[in-house]
N, C-alpha and C positions, 0 to 999 in steps of 0.2 A: 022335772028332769028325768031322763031313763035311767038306766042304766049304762049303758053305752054311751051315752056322753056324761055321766059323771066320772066315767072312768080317764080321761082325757087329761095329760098333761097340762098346767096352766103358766104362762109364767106373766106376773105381772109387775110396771116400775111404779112405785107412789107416785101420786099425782093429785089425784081429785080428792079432797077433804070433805068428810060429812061433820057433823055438830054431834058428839056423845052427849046422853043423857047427861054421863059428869060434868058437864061444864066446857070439855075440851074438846077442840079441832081434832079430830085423825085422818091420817092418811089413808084412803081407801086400801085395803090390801086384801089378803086372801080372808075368805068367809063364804058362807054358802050362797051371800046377796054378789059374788062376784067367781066365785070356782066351782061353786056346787060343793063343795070340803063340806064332807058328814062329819066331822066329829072335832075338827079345831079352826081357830081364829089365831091370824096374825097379821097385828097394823104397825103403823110406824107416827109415833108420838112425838110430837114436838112439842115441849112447855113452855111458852114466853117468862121472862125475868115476872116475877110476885102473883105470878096466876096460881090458881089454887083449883083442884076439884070441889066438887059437892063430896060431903060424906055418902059413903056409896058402897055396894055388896055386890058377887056376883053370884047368884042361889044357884047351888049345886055345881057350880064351874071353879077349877083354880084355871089361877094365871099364875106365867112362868112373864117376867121382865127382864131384859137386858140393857143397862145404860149405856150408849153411845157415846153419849156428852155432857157436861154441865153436872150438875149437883141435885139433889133432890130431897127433900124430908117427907117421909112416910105415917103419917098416925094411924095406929091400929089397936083396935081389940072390940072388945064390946062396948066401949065407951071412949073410945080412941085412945086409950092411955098409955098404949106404949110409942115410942118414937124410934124412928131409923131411920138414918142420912143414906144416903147411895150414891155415887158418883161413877165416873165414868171408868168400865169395867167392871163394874158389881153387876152381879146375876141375882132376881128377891125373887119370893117364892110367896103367892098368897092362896093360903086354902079355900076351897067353896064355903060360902057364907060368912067369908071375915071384913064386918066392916072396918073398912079404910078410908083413908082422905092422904094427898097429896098434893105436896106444893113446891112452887121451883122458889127459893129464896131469892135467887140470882146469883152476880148479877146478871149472868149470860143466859141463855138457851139450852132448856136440857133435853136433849134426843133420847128416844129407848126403844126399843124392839119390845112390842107387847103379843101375847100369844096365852090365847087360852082354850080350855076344853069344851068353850060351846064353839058352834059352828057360825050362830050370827051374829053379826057384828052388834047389835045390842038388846038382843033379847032377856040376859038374862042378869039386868042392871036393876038393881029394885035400890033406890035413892033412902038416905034414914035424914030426913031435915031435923029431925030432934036433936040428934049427934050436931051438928054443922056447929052452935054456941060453944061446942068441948073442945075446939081448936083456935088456938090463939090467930091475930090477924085479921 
């Protein structure tokens, strides 16, 4: 890409869904696989009722979430041991390099606005399977 067209207004509606490394569907949104955006990512999450992520890290990127809808519980730390519910209206804040895992209890659909400081949509997801037995479910 030049410069002159990454310079370019983009506006995009969700639509098309790719498969995250985490385990979940996302809405295609803005990243550099779709605007050229040098330095952030923002998709749009839909969790179905008891789906869960993989435990999972983002190296050297935070993400900034917004809940739109539904409910959510959060495990984090280095051994996932801390917990945080989130629901609709809550704003979470996850530093670069903190593993998490997440899951929609139900029983509805939990929506969120996710947006972080890498620019592709999943370069910079490094999966922890060790972690995954630390989380009940």
């Amino acid at each position: 890409m030049t410069d002159k067209t990454a310079r370019i207004c983009r506006k995009l509606r969700p639509g098309a869904t790719y498969g995250g490394k985490q385990g979940f569907d996302y809405c295609e949104g803005i990243a550099r696989e779709t605007t050229g955006s040098q330095g952030i990512c923002m998709h749009l999450l839909n969790i179905p009722p008891g789906a869960r992520a993989k435990a999972h890290k983002h190296a050297t990127h935070e993400t900034a979430i917004y809940v739109l809808a539904g409910t959510t519980v959060m495990y984090w730390g280095e051994r996932l041991e801390h917990r945080m519910d989130a629901s609709a209206g809550d704003m979470v804040y996850i530093p670069a390099d903190m593993p998490h895992l997440p899951v929609n209890p139900g029983p509805g659909t939990a929506r969120a606005i996710i947006a972080r400081t890498d620019p592709h949509e999943q370069e910079s997801v490094v999966l922890l399977p060790d972690l995954e037995a630390l989380v009940p479910g």
